[in-house]
ZATI-888343 format. One record per residue (C-alpha): residue in three letters; x, y, z. Coordinates in steps of 0.25 Angstrom, whole numbers, plus 5000, padded with zeros to 4 digits. Example, Ala and Ser with C-alpha at 12.3 -4.5 7.8 and 13.67 -1.06 7.14 Angstrom:
2
ALA504949825031
SER505549965029
END
This chain:
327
UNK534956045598
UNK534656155587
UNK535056105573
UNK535756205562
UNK535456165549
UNK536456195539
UNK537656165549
UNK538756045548
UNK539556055561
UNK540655955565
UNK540755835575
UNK541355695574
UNK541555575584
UNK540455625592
UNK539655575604
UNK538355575596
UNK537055495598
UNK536755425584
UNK535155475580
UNK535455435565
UNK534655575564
UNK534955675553
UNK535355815559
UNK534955945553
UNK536055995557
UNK537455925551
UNK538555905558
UNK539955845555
UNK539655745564
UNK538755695572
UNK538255815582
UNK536955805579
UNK536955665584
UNK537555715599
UNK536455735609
UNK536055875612
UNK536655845627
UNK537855825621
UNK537955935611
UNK537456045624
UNK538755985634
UNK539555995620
UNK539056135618
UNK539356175633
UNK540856115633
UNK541056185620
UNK540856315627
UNK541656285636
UNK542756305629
UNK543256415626
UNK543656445610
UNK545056505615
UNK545456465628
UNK545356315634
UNK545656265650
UNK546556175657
UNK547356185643
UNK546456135633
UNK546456195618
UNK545456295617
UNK544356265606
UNK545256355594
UNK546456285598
UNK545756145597
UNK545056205581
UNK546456235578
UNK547356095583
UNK547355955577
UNK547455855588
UNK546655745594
UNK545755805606
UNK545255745618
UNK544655775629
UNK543855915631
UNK544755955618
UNK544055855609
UNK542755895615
UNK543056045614
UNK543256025599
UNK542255945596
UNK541156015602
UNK541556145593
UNK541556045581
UNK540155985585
UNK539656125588
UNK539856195574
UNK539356205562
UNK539656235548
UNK538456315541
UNK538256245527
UNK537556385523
UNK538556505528
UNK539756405530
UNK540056345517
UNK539956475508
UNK541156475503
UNK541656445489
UNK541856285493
UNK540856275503
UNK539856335493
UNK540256225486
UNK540156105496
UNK538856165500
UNK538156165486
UNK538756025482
UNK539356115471
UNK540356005465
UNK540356095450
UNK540656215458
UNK541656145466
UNK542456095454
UNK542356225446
UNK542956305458
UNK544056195459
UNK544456205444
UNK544356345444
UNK545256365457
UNK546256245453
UNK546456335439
UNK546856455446
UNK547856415458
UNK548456545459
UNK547256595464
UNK547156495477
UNK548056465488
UNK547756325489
UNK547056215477
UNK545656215479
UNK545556075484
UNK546556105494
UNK545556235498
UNK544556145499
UNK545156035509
UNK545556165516
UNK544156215517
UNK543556235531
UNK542256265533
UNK541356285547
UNK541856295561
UNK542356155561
UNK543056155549
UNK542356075540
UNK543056025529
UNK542455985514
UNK542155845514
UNK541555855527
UNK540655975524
UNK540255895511
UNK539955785522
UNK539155855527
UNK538455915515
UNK538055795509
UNK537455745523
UNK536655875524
UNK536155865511
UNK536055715505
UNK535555745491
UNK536755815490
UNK537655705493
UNK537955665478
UNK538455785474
UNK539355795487
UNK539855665484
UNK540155705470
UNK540955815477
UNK541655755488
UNK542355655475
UNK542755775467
UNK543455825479
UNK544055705483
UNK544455655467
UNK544655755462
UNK544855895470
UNK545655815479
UNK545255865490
UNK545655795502
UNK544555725513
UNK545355735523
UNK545055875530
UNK544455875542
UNK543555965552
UNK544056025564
UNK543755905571
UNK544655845563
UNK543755775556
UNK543655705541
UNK542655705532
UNK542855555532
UNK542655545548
UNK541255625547
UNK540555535537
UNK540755415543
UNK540755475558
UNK539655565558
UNK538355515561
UNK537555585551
UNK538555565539
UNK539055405541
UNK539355435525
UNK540155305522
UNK540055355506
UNK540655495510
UNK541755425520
UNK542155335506
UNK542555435500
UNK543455525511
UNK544155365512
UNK544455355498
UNK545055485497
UNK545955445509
UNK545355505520
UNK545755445535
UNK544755345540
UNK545555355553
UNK545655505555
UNK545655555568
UNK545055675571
UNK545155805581
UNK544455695592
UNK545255595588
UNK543955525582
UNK544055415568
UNK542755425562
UNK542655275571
UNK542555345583
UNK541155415579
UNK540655275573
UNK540855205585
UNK540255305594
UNK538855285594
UNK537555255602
UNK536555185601
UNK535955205586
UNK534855155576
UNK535355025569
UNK535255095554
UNK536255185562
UNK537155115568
UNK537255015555
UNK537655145548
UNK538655165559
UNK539155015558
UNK539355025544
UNK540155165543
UNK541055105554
UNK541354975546
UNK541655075535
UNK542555145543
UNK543255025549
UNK543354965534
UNK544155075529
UNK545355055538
UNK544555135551
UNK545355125564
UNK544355115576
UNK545655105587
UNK545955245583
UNK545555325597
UNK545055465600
UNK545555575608
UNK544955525619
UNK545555385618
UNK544455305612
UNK544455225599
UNK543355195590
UNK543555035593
UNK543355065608
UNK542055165607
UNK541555045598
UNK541754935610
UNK541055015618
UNK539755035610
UNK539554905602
UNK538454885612
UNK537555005605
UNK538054975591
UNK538454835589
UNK538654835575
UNK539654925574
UNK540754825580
UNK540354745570
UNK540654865560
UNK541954875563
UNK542354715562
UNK541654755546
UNK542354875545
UNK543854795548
UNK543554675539
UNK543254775529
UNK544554835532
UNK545354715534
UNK544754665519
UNK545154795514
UNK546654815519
UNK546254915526
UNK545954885541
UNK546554955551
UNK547754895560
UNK546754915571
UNK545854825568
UNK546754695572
UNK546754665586
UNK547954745593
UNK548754655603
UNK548854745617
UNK550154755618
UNK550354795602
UNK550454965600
UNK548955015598
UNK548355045584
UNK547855195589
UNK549655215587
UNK549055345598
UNK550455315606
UNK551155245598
UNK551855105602
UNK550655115614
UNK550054955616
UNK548854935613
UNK548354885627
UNK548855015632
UNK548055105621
UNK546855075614
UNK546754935621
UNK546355005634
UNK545155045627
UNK544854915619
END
């Protein structure tokens, strides 16, 4: 598959094979990693579908871009083949006066235009840090924290400085972490989800600025569900894998949250603890973490199968009726 240098496109819970390799060509997440098999019978459903007009009742794919729910089934697949299939260009696409900004690592430039914009609100319809959560940029609607995500991945002797500029956002620009693509997707969720990133430094900071650890997004995904998907990987990698996950769980992570499809992070993980035994063992870490902490999840105790499931899906529904069939 050609590579396009200069691009971040966007994907997230994935099926992907895990090379531990660096793409030249950056995505949100993790499509590099699929196989070129996949990406051509993605490509082929993609076309499909047609942008305006779907059959047997399905959304077409503009109707999908502009709804909010969970998908499943060919909806989810339709939309996250446009999201895995698109790029932002990191040349022509972040020329304006904020992406400028986020390109060069301008933090100065950044600041000046903030104080110069907040001493002359009459001039703007919105605050500039509310402009700048706002802010959309490329085909999947990136927003900042992700595309400085991204940024700092494709160019590491940067990081500092994008660092340095993701606190002043946060402490004191205010602006929010919790935009998301149009997958539905938080900045949190791609650093510790998508396999080139795994940015547990980067993840600390969305988390103590109150991003959701348990977000759900336009699949119905956590950040859990990508971790526990995996195949058979290097050990460095699948340490790195283990210790993201502990992470994850050890900050109040919920792993019997389910997908549109049905599927939890707890039960993809029973199923492949035979290619990647550590990770079980991450997630016991990860809930003594939490339980130390005050912060472990209701669904981490054991649930009776007759008391109401933890996923709340259909509320008052039994355990044994619900999740417990997939347990």
């Amino acid at each position: 598959m050609a590579t396009k240098p200069n691009r971040v496109g966007d994907s997230f819970c994935s099926h992907y094979s895990s090379t531990g390799s660096k793409p030249s060509t950056i995505r949100q997440f993790g499509a590099a990693h699929n196989s070129v098999r996949q990406q051509q019978c993605r490509g082929r459903l993609y076309r499909l579908i047609p942008e305006e007009h779907a059959a047997d009742g399905r959304r077409s794919l503009q109707q999908l871009k502009n709804s909010s729910d969970i998908l499943s089934g060919i909806e989810e697949q339709t939309l996250r083949t446009f999201c895995t299939s698109e790029y932002l260009d990191v040349i022509t696409g972040l020329s304006d006066v904020y992406g400028t900004f986020l390109k060069d690592a301008d933090l100065p430039g950044l600041q000046r235009h903030f104080e110069q914009a907040s001493s002359n609100p009459s001039t703007a319809s919105a605050s500039p840090s509310d402009e700048l959560f706002a802010a959309r940029w490329g085909p999947t609607r990136i927003p900042v924290y992700n595309v400085i995500l991204t940024l700092m991945y494709m160019n590491p002797s940067s990081r500092l400085q994008r660092l340095q500029m993701i606190d002043w956002l946060i402490d004191k620009a205010r602006v929010s972490v919790d935009g998301t693509d149009l997958s539905g997707t938080s900045a949190l969720m791609h650093s510790i989800s998508t396999k080139p990133y795994m940015d547990v430094e980067f993840a600390q900071r969305m988390f103590d600025a109150g991003a959701n650890i348990n977000l759900r997004n336009r699949y119905g995904c956590t950040a859990a569900h990508d971790l526990v998907m995996v195949r058979p990987m290097e050990p460095a990698k699948e340490r790195k894998v283990a210790e993201v996950l502990t992470w994850f769980v050890g900050h109040g992570g919920d792993l019997d949250i389910k997908e549109g499809n049905g599927m939890s992070a707890r039960y993809i993980l029973g199923r492949v603890k035979r290619i990647a035994p550590s990770l079980e063992q991450a997630v016991l870490v990860g809930e003594a973490q939490a339980k130390e902490q005050g912060k472990a999840h209701t669904t981490m105790k054991k649930v009776g199968q007759n008391e109401p499931c933890p996923c709340g899906e259909v509320p008052g529904r039994k355990y044994k009726k619900c999740c417990g069939k997939k347990a």
